[in-house]
C-alpha positions as CSV (number, residue, x, y, z in Angstrom):
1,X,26.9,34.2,91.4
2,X,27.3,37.1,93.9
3,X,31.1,38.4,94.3
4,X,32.3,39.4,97.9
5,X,35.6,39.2,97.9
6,X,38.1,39.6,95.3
7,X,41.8,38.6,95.2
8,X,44.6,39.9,93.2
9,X,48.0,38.2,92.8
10,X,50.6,40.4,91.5
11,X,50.5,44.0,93.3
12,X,52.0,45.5,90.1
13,X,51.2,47.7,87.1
14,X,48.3,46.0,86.1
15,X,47.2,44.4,89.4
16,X,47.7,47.4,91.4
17,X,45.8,50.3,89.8
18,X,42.9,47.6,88.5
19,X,41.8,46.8,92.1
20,X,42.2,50.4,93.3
21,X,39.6,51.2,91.1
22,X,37.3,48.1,91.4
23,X,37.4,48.8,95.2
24,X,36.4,52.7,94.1
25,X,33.6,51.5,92.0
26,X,32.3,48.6,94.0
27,X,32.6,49.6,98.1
28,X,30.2,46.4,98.8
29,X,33.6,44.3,97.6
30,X,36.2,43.5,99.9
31,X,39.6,44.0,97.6
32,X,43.1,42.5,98.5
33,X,45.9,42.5,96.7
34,X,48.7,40.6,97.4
35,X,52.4,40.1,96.6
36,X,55.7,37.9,97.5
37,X,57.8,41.5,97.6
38,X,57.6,42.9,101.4
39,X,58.9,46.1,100.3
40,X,56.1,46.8,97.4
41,X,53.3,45.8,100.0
42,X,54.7,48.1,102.3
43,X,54.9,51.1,99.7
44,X,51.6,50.5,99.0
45,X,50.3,51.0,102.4
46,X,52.5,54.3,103.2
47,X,50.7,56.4,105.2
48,X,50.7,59.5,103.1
49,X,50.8,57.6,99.7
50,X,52.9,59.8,98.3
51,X,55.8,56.8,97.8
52,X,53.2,54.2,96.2
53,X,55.4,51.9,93.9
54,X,53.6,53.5,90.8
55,X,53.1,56.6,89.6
56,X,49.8,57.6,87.7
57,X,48.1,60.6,87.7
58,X,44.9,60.5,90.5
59,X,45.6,56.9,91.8
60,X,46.9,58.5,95.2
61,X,44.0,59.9,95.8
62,X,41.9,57.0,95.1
63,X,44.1,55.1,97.3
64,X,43.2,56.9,100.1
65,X,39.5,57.4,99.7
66,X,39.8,53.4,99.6
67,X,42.5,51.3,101.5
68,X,41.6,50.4,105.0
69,X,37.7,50.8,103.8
70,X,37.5,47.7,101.2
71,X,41.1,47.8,99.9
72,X,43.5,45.8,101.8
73,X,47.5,45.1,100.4
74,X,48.8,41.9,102.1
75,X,51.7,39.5,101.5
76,X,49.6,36.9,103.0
77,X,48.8,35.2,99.4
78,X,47.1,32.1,101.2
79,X,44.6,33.7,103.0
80,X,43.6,36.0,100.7
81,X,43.3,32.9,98.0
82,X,41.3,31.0,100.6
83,X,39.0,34.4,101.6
84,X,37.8,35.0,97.8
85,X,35.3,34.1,95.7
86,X,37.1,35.5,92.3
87,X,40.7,35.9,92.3
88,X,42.7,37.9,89.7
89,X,46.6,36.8,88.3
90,X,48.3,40.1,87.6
91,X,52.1,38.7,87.7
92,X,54.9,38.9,85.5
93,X,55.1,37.6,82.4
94,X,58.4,38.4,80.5
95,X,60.1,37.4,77.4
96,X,62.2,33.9,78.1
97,X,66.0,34.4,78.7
98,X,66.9,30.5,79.1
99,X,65.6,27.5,76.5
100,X,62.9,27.0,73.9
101,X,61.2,30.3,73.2
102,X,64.4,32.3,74.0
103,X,64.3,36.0,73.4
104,X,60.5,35.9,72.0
105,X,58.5,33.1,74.0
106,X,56.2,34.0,77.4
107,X,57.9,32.8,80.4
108,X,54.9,31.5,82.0
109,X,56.9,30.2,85.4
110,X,54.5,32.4,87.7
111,X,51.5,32.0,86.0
112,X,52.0,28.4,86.6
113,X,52.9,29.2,90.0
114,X,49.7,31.0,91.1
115,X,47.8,28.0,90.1
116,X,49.4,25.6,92.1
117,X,48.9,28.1,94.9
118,X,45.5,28.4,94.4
119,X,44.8,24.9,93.6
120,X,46.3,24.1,96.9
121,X,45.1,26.4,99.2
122,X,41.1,26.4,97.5
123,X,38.3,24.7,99.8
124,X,35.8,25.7,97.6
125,X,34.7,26.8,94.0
126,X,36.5,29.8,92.8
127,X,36.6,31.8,89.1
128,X,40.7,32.7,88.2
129,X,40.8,35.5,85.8
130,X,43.7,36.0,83.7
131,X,44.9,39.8,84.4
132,X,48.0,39.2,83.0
133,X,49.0,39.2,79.5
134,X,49.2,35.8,77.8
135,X,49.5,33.5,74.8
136,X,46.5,32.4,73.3
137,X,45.4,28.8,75.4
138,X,47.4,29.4,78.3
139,X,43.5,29.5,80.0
140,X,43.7,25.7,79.3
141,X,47.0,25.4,81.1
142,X,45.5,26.9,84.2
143,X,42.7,25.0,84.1
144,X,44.5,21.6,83.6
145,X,46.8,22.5,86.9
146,X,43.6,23.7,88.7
147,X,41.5,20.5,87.8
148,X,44.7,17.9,88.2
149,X,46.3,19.4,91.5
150,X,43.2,20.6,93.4
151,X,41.4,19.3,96.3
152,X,37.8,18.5,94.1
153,X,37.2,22.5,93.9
154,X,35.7,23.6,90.7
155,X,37.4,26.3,88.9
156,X,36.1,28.4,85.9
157,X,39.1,30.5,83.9
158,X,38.2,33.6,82.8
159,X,40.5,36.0,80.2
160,X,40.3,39.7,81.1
161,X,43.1,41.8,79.2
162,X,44.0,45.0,80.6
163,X,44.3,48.0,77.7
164,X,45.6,50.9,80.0
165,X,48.2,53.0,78.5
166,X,50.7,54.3,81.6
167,X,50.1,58.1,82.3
168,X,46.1,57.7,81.8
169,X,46.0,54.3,83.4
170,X,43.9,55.5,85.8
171,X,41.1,57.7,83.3
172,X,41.4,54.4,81.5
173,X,40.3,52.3,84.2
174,X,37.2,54.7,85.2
175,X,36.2,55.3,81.5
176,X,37.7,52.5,79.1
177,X,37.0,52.0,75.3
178,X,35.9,48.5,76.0
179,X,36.1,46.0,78.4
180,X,37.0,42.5,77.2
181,X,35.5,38.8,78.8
182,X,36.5,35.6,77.8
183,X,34.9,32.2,79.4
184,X,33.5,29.1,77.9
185,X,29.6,30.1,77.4
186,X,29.2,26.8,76.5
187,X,28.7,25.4,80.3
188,X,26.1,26.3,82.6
189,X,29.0,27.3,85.4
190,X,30.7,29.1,82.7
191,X,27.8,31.6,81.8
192,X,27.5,32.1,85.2
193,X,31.7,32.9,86.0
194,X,31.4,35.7,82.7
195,X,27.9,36.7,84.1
196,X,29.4,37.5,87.4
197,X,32.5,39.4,86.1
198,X,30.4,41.2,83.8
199,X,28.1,42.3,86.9
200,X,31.4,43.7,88.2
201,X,32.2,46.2,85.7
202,X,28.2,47.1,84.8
203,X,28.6,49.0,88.3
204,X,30.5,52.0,86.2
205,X,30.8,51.1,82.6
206,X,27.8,50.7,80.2
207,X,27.5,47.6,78.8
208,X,27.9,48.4,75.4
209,X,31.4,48.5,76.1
210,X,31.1,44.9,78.0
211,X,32.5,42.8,75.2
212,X,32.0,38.2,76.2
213,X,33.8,36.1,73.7
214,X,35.8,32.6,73.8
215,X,38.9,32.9,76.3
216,X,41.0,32.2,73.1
217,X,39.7,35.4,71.0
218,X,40.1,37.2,74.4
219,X,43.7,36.1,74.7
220,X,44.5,36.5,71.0
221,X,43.1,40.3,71.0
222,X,45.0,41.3,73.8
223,X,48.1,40.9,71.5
224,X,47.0,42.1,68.5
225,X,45.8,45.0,69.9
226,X,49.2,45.9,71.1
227,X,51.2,44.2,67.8
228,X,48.8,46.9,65.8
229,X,49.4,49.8,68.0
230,X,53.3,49.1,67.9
231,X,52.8,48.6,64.3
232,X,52.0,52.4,63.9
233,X,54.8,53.3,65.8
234,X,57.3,51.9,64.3
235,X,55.7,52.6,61.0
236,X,55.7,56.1,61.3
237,X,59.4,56.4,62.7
238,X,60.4,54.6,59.1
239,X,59.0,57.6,58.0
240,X,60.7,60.1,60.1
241,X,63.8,58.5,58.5
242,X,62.5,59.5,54.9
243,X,61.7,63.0,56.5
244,X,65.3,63.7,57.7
245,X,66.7,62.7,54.5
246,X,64.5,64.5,52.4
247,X,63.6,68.0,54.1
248,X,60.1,66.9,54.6
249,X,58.3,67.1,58.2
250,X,57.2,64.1,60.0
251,X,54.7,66.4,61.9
252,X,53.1,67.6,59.1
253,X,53.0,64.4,57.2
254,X,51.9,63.0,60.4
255,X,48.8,65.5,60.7
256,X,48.0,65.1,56.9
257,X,47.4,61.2,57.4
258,X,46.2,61.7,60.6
259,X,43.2,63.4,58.8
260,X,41.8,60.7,56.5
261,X,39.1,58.9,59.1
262,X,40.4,55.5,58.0
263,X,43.6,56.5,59.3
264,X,43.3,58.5,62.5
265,X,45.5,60.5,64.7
266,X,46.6,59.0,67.1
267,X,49.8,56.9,67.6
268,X,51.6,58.9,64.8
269,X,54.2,60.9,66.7
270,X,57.2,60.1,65.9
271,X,60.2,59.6,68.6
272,X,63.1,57.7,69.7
273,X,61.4,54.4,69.6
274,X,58.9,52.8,71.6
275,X,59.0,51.4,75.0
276,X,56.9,49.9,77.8
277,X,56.2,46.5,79.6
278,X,54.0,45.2,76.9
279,X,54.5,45.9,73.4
280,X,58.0,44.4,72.2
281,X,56.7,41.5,75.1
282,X,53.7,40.8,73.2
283,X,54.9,41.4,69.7
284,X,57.6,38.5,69.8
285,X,55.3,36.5,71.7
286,X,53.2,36.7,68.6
287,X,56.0,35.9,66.6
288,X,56.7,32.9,68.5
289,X,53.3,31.5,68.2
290,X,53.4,32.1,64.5
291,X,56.9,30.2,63.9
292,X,55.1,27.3,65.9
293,X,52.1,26.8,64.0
294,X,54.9,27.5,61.1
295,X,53.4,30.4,59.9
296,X,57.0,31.9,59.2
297,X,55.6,34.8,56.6
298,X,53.4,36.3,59.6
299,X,56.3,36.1,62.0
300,X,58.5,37.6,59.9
301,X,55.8,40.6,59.1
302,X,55.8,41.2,62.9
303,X,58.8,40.5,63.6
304,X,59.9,43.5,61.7
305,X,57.6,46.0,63.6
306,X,60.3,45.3,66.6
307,X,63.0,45.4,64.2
308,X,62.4,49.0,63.0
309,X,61.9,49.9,66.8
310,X,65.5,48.8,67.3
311,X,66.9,50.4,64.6
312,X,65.3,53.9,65.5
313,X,67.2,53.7,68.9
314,X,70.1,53.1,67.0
315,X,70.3,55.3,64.7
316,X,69.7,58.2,67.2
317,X,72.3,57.6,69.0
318,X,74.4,57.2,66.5
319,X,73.2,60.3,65.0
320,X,74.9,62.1,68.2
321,X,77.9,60.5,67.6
322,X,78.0,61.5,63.8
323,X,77.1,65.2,64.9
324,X,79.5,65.9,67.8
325,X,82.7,65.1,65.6
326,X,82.3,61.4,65.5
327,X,83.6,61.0,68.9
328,X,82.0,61.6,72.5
329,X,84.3,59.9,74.2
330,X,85.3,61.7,77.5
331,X,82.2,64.5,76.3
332,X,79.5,65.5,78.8
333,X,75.8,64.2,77.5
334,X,73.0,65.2,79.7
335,X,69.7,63.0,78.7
336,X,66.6,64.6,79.6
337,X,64.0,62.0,80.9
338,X,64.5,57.6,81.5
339,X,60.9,56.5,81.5
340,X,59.5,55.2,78.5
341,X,56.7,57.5,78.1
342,X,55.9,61.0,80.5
343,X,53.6,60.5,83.7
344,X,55.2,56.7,84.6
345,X,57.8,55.9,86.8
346,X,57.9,52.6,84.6
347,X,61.2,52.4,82.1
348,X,60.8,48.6,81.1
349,X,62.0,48.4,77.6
350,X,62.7,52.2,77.1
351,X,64.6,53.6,74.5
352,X,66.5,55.5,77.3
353,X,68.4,52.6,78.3
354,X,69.4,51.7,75.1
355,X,70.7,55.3,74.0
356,X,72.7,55.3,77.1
357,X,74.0,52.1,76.4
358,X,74.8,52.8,73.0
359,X,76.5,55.7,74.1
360,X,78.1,54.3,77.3
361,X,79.9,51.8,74.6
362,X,81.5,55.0,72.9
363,X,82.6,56.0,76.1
364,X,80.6,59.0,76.8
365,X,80.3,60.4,80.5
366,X,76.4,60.9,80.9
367,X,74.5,62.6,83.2
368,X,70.6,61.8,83.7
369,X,67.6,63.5,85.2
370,X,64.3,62.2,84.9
371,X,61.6,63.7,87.3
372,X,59.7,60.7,88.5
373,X,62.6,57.7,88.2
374,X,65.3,56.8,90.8
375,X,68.6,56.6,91.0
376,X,68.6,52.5,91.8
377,X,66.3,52.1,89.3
378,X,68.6,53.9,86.2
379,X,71.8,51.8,87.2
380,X,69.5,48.8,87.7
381,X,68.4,48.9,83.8
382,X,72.0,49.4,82.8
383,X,73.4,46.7,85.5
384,X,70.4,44.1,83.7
385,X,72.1,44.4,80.0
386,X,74.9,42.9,81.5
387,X,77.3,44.6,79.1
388,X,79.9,46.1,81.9
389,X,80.8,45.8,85.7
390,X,78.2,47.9,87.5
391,X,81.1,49.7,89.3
392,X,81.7,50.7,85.4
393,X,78.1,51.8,84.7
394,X,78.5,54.3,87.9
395,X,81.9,55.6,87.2
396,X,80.6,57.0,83.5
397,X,76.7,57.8,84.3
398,X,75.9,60.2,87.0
399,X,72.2,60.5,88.4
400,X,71.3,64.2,89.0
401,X,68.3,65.5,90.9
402,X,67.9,68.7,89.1
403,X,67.7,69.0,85.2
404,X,70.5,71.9,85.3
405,X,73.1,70.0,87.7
406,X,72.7,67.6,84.7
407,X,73.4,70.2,82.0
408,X,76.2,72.2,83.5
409,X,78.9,72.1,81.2
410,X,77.4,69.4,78.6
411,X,78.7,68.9,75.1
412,X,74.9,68.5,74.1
413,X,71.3,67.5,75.5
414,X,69.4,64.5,74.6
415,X,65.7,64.5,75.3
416,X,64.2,60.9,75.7
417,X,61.1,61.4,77.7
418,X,58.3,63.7,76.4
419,X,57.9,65.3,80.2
420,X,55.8,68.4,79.9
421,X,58.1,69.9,82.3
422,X,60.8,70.0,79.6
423,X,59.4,72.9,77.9
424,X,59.0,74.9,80.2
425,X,63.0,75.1,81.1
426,X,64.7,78.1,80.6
427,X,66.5,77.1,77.4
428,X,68.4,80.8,77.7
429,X,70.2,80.2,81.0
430,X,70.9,76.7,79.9
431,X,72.3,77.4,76.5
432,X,74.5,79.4,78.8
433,X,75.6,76.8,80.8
434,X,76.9,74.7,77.8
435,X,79.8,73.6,75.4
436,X,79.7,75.8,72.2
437,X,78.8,74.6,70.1
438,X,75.7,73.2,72.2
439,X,73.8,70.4,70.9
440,X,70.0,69.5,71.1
441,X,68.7,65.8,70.1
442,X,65.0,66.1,70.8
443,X,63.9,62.7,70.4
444,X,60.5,63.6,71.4
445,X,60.1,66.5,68.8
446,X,58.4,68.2,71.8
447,X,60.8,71.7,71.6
448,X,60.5,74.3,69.1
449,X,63.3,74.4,66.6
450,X,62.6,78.5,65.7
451,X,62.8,79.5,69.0
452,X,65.9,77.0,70.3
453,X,67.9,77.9,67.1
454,X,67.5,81.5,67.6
455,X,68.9,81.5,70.9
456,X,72.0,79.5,69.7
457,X,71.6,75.9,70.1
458,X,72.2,73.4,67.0
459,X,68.7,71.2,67.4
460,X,67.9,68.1,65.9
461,X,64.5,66.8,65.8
462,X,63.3,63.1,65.0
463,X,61.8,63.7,61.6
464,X,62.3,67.3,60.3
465,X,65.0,67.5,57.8
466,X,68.2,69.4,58.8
């Protein structure tokens, strides 16, 4: 089954960079990706692409090499549906705010969407490939729409998880651990859809790291993946707790656990909590499949990996409370960084919101830079809690465009993002600039305690003992 043209719904995240580099890889496939939002479309096809809706590292430049060539960004969804022979679904799934499943269930609203668009608008045999990340048998939801609301098109589902971390999405993409396929290899048509998705990716990545399986193991290891890497997280900032308590060093018990081989490094730094599109998302989606097969002792396990993320957000900010006198009402707070992780523009879920918030509750007057997030964006995070008048979120949170407008006069600094820029400030002139006595919360654990203490600051670091 030869692949000409390729489709992508959702112009996102996910969708976005994946085709960029699909249409990098494989120039003899026309690429369009397509969305409802005007705007993003329109961002995507600036002229110099230096205001693409997302920020990673080298996708600009892969942009250009590529769109207008075989890489096309549309909002015409119909044609593009019609015009492909595989077409991705890279839309939104978030956590349910309304009915059964609140607070932990998939909303699947668009997912069901795209295959009643594509159902419709089909005049001949097409393979759908989940892009998007999903509970385990929502494949056989799409295929019952496809099959029941078509127009005698056949249709063979696919599952094709993404595993990109934001900042390296792109280095992921060219050079992944794995790639994952799931189809029915049971069917003749079937062998042939993961055949010709495999044929895809074989044009850059070995085929060792081309893994087939069922759709629902594909599915299922999409969120365990993330529920595991979460699990580290939030397993090691339990930890830090210990550390600060004790006198020990989260860094150095970090490194020391980090050595054993059946432990490995990675996903053992300790911070303010974790943060992102996916992994609270797909943790209490896992929950909620649990507590509906009644497997209540495995929800609650999980369950708790989310719990411990909360609480580290918490306890940070309350931690600045504590520290400056038990009050920072009316105090100036500058907080360094609102993306959830350095090199994204993304701040779904980050623990920068929540800080704020906390802190915006005790009536602090805060004052944010982050180099790579907007000013909508910020007061659109706060405005989406929905716990004070937006014309209230504005009168006590300023958005600054330079890190020192932000730090001019502040009672202390908290650092939220792990921005390699934030180093390399001049911590002498800005200790200058400050309140005495000034404050450092490094929730990052990125500055260097020796050196910041020397010059006069009061630092606290996420794990190291005070």
């Amino acid at each position: 089954m030869k692949i000409e043209s390729i489709c992508c719904i959702g112009a996102g995240y996910v969708g976005g960079p994946t085709m960029v580099v699909i249409a990098k890889q494989c120039p003899h496939i026309k690429v369009t990706v397509v969305d409802i939002n005007q705007a993003r479309i329109d961002d995507w096809n600036s002229n110099d692409c230096g205001e693409l809706p997302i920020f990673e590292p080298g996708l600009a430049e892969i942009v250009k090499e590529t769109r207008g060539r075989n890489l096309f960004f549309s909002t015409n969804i119909d044609k593009a549906i019609d015009e492909a022979d595989m077409i991705f679904i890279s839309v939104n799934t978030p956590t349910k705010t309304y009915g059964k499943g609140k607070g932990m269930a998939a909303d699947l609203k668009y997912i069901e969407l795209c295959a009643r668009q594509i159902a419709k608008v089909s005049k001949q045999d097409k393979i759908v490939v989940e892009k998007s990340t999903l509970p385990v048998r929502t494949a056989s939801a799409i295929k019952n729409i496809l099959d029941h609301t078509g127009n005698g098109v056949q249709f063979q589902i696919l599952s094709n998880p993404e595993f990109l971390a934001e900042g390296t999405a792109v280095q992921d993409l060219l050079k992944p651990d794995r790639v994952l396929i799931g189809g029915d290899a049971s069917t003749k048509a079937g062998q042939k859809a993961i055949e010709a998705l495999v044929d895809i990716y074989a044009n850059w990545v070995p085929n060792d790291k081309i893994l087939t399986t069922n759709v629902w193991s594909s599915e299922l290891s999409k969120l365990t993946a993330n529920a595991f890497l979460a699990q580290r997280v939030s397993s090691i900032n339990a930890m830090s707790e210990i550390c600060e308590m004790t006198g020990a060093d989260i860094k150095e018990v970090s490194k020391a656990i980090g050595m054993d081989s059946r432990i490995g490094p990675k996903f053992l730094n300790a911070s303010v909590g974790f943060g992102g599109s996916c992994f609270q998302k797909d943790i209490l989606n896992l929950v909620y499949i649990a507590k509906s097969y009644g497997l209540n002792e495995v929800a609650d396990y999980w369950e708790q990996v989310v719990l411990m993320n909360d609480h580290q957000k918490n306890r940070f900010s309350d931690n600045i409370v504590n520290t400056l006198y038990n009050t920072v009402s009316g105090k100036k707070i500058a907080l360094l960084g609102w993306a959830f992780k350095k090199d994204t523009n993304d701040t779904r879920e980050s623990a920068a919101i929540r800080v704020a918030d906390n802190l915006l509750n005790e009536q602090a007057n805060l004052f944010v830079f982050d180099p790579k997030v907007t000013e909508e964006q910020i007061y659109a995070d706060l405005d989406y809690l929905g716990n004070r008048f937006p014309e209230d979120n504005k009168n006590l949170l300023q958005v600054c465009s330079t890190p020192y407008e932000a730090i001019e006069g502040a009672h202390a600094i908290a650092i939220l993002t792990e921005w390699d820029e934030f180093k390399a400030y001049d911590w002498k002139e800005i200790y200058e600039q400050m309140q005495k006595p000034a404050f450092i919360f490094d929730g990052r654990a990125i500055l260097d305690k020796s050196k910041l203490e020397d010059i006069g600051f009061v630092y606290y670091q996420i794990g190291r003992g005070n």
